[in-house]
C-alpha positions in Angstrom: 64.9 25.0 28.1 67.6 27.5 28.8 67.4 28.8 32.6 68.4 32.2 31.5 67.3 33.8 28.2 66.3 37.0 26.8 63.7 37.0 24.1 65.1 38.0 20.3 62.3 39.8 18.6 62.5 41.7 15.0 63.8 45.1 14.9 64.0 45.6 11.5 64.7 45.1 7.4 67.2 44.8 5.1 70.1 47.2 6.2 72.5 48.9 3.5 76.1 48.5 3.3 76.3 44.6 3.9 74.6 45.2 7.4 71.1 43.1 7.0 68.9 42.4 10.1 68.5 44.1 13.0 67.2 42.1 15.8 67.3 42.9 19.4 67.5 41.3 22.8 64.7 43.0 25.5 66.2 43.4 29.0 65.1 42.0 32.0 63.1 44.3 33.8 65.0 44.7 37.1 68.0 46.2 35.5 67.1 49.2 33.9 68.6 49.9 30.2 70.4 52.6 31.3 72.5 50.7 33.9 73.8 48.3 31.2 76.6 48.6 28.8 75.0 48.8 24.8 76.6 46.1 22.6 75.3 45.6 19.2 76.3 41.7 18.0 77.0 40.7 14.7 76.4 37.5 13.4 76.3 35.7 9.9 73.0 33.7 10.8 73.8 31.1 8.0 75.4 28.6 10.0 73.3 26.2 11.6 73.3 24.8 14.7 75.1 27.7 15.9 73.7 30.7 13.9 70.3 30.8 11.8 67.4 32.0 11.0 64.4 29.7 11.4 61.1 29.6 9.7 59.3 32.3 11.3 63.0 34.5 10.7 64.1 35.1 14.2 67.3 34.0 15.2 68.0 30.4 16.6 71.4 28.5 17.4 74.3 27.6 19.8 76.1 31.5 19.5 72.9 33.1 19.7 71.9 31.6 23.2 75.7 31.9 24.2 75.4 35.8 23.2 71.8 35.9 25.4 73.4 34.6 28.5 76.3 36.5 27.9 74.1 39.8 27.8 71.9 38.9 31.0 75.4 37.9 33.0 77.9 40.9 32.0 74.7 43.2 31.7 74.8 44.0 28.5 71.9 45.6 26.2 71.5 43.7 23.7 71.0 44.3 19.5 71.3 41.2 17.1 73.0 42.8 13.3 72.9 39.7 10.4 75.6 40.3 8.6 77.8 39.0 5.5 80.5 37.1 6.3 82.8 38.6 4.1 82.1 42.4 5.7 82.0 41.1 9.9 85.3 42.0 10.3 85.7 45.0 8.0 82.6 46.7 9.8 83.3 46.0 13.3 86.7 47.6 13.1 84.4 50.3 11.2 82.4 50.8 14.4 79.0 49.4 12.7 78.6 47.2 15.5 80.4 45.9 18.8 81.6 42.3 18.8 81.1 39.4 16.6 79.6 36.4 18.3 79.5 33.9 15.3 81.5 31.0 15.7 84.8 32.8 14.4 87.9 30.6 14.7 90.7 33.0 16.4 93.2 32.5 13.7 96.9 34.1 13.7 95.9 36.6 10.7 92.5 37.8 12.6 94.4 38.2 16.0 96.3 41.0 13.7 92.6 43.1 13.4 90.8 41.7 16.4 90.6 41.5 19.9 89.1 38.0 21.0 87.8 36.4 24.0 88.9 33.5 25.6 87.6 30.7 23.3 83.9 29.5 24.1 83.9 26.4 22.3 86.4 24.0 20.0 86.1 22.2 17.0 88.7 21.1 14.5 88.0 21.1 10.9 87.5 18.1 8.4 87.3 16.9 4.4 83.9 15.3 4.0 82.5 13.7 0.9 80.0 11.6 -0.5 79.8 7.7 0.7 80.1 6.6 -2.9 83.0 8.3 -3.2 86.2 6.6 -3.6 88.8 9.1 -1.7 90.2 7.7 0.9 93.5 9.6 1.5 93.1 13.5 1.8 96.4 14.3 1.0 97.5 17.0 -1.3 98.5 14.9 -3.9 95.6 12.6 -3.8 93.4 15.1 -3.9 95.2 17.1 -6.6 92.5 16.0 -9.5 89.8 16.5 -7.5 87.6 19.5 -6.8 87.7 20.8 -3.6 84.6 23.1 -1.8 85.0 25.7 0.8 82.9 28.7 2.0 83.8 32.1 1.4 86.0 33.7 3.8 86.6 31.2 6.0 89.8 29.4 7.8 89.1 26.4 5.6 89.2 28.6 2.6 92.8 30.0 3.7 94.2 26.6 5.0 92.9 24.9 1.4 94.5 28.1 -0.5 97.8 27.5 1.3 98.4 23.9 1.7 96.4 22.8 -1.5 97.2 25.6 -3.7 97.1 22.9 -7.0 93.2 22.1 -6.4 90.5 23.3 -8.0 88.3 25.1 -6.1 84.8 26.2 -5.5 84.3 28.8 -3.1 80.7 29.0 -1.6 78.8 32.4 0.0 77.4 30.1 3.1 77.3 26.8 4.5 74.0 25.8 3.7 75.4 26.2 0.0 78.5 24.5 0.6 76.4 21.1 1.9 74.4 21.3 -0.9 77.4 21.4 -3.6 78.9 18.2 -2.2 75.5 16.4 -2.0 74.1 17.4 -5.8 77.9 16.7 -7.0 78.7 19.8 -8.1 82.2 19.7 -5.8 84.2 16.2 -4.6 85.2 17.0 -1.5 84.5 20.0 1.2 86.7 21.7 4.2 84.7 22.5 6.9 84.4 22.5 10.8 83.5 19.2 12.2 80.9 20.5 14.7 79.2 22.9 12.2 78.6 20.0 10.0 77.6 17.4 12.3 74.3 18.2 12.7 73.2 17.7 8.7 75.4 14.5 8.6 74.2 13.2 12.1 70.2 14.2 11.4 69.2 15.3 7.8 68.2 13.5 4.8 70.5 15.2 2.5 73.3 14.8 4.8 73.3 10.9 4.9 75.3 11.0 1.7 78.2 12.0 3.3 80.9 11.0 5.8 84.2 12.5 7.1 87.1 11.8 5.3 90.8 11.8 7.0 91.9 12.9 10.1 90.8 16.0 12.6 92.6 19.3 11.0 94.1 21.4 14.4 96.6 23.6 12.6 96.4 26.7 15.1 98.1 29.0 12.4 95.1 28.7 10.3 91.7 27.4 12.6 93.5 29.1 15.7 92.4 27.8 19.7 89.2 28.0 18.8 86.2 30.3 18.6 86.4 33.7 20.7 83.9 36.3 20.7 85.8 39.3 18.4 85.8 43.2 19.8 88.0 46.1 18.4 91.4 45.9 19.5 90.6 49.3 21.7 87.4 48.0 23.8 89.2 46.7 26.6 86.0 47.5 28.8 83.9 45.1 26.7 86.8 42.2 26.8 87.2 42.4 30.1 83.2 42.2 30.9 82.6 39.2 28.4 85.5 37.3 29.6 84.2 37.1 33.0 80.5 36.9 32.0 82.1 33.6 30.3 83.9 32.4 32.9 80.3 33.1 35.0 77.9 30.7 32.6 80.7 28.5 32.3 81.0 27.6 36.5 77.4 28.2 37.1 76.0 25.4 34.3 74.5 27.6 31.8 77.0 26.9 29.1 76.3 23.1 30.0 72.8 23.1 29.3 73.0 25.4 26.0 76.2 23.0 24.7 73.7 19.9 25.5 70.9 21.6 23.5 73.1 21.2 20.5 75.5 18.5 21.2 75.5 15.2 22.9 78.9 15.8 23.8 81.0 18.6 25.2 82.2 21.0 22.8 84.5 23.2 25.5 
């Protein structure tokens, strides 16, 4: 059990405009709201372990207890926006919410729109497909008969579109989705970040089809130095106050116990 927390409870219904759930994070009661900085959080929460909604439809994963320490330590009140992934950057530069906490790789061409954090946790990206499958080498031209699956929006999406522009492609609204196309056969091969994937390989029925193919993918240009917290270019205030809020949980053992909650290895 986490040793700091703050309890997420339903604010809310479907939203307009691509903006879906509003959830919120109660403060502790010593510090009044007043005295802390608002900060409204967008994630995607389809993207288990480390955003998601679970069965009673509250939010659950690695960025969402990251975000609740991140609130208690910089002081920060707290609201929780579920949002498309293909509208979280487009609506925070539009000011519909604060900062994106939702496992977003700091890539070259997002550094161009957004402010990010230092990076919170790292995890290269990786071809999987199915055990009976016969692919072995993941190269371009190996693969250039093949039908490749990636989800929408996403670094994968923009490294297969540049360095594997001859593919076929299927391109996937979530995760969840994406798993499911390799398992029922409807793609060969997926693109997708090692860590966000481990768990339904490691731990799931459907997932034991599956196994990585090829070698960790690391190009910065496209997966960046790993996942930062985005803000508006113009929030320096908020940068500033997350960045040491994650230094904090990062020297005082929070971030240790959330990371082995999720992992049985250190994803820093």
């Amino acid at each position: 059990m986490l040793r700091i927390s703050i309890q997420t409870i339903l604010r809310g219904a479907l939203m307009a405009g691509g903006i879906g759930v509003f959830l919120a994070a109660a403060a502790p009661l010593e510090v009044a709201a007043q005295d802390r900085m608002p900060m409204r959080i967008a994630v995607e929460g389809a993207f288990p372990p480390f955003n998601y909604l679970d069965a009673n439809n509250k939010l659950q994963g690695f960025d969402i207890d990251i975000a609740n320490a991140l609130c208690e330590v910089g002081k920060f009140e707290c609201q929780f926006i579920i949002e498309k992934w293909d509208d979280i950057i487009p609506d925070l530069v539009a000011d519909k919410y604060d900062a994106i906490i939702s496992s977003m790789s700091m890539s070259l061409e997002r550094r161009q729109k957004v402010a990010f954090t230092g990076k919170y946790y790292n995890s290269p990206s990786v071809f999987i497909a199915r055990k009976d499958s016969s692919i072995s080498d993941v190269s371009p031209a190996a693969l250039s008969d093949k039908i490749l699956g990636v989800t929408s929006s996403t670094a994968q999406e923009s490294y297969a579109n540049h360095l594997y522009p001859e593919m076929k492609k299927t391109v996937f609204r979530s995760s969840p989705e994406l798993y499911k196309g390799l398992a029922d056969g409807s793609v060969d091969i997926i693109l997708e970040d090692k860590l966000a994937i481990y768990d339904w390989i490691a731990n799931t029925k459907a997932g034991s089809c599956c196994e990585f193919k090829g070698p960790d993918l690391v190009d910065v240009t496209y997966f960046g130095e790993g996942a930062g917290i985005a803000l508006r270019l113009d929030d320096k205030e908020r940068l500033t106050r997350l960045n040491e809020a994650l230094k904090s949980i990062q020297a005082d053992g929070t971030y240790d116990m959330i990371n082995a909650k999720y992992f049985p290895f250190s994803i820093q």
